[in-house]
C-alpha positions in Angstrom: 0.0 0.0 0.0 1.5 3.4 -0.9 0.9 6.3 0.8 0.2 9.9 -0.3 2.8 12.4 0.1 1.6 15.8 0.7 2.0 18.6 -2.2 4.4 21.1 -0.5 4.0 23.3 -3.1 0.0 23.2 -2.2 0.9 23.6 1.4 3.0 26.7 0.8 1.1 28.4 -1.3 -2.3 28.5 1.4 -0.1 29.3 4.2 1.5 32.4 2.5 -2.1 33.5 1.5 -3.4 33.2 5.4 -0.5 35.5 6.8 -1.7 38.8 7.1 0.8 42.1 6.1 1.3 44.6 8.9 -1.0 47.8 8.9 0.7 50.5 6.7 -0.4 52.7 9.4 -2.3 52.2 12.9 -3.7 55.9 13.5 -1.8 56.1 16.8 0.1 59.0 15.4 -2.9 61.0 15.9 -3.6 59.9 19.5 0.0 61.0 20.1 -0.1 64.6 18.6 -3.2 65.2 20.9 -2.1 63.4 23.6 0.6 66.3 23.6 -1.9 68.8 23.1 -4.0 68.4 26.1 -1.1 68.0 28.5 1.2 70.9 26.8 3.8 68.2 27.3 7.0 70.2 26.8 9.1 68.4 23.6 12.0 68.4 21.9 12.3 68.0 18.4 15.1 67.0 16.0 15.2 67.5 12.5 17.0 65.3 9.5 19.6 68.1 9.5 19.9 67.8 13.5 18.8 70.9 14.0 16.8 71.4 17.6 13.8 73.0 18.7 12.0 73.0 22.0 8.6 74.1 23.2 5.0 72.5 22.8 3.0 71.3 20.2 -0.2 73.5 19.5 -1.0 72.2 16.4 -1.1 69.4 13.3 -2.7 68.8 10.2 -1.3 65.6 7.8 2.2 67.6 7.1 2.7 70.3 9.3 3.5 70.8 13.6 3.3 73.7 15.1 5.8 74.2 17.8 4.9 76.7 20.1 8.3 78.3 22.4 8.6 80.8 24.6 10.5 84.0 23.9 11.1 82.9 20.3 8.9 83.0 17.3 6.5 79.7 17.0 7.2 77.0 14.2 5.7 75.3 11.8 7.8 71.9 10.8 6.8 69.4 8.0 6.6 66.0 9.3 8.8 64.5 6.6 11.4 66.6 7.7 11.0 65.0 11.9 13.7 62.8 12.7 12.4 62.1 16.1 10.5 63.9 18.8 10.4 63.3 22.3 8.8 64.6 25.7 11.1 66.9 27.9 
């Protein structure tokens, strides 16, 4: 009596298909953002360039922050040009 082997070509194939990708995106960024808002959580932010700039976040759309300091003139910072921000 023989026995069957499985196709592993068959096998592969619906596993692959069952995986699911990782989110592009989770909409946590936005959470975040206001998050920093409502507590006027004093940030630091550095740019690709590394330039810094402190103060707090009053505002964002899709492309743009608003960094609000103190004794300086406010900014307005494209995302894509955020390397990194964090809380002070």
């Amino acid at each position: 009596m023989e026995i069957p082997l499985r196709n592993p070509h068959r096998m592969a194939s619906k596993g692959a298909n069952s995986k699911k990708k990782a989110p592009e995106t989770t909409l946590r960024e936005v959470e975040y953002w206001n998050d920093l808002i409502a507590r006027q959580q004093p940030v630091r932010v550095r740019l690709l360039d590394n330039q810094e700039h402190s103060g707090t976040v009053e505002y964002f759309d899709l492309d743009v922050v608003r960094i609000t300091r103190t004794g300086q003139p406010n900014l307005f910072l494209y995302k894509r040009d955020i390397k990194y921000v964090f809380e002070v």
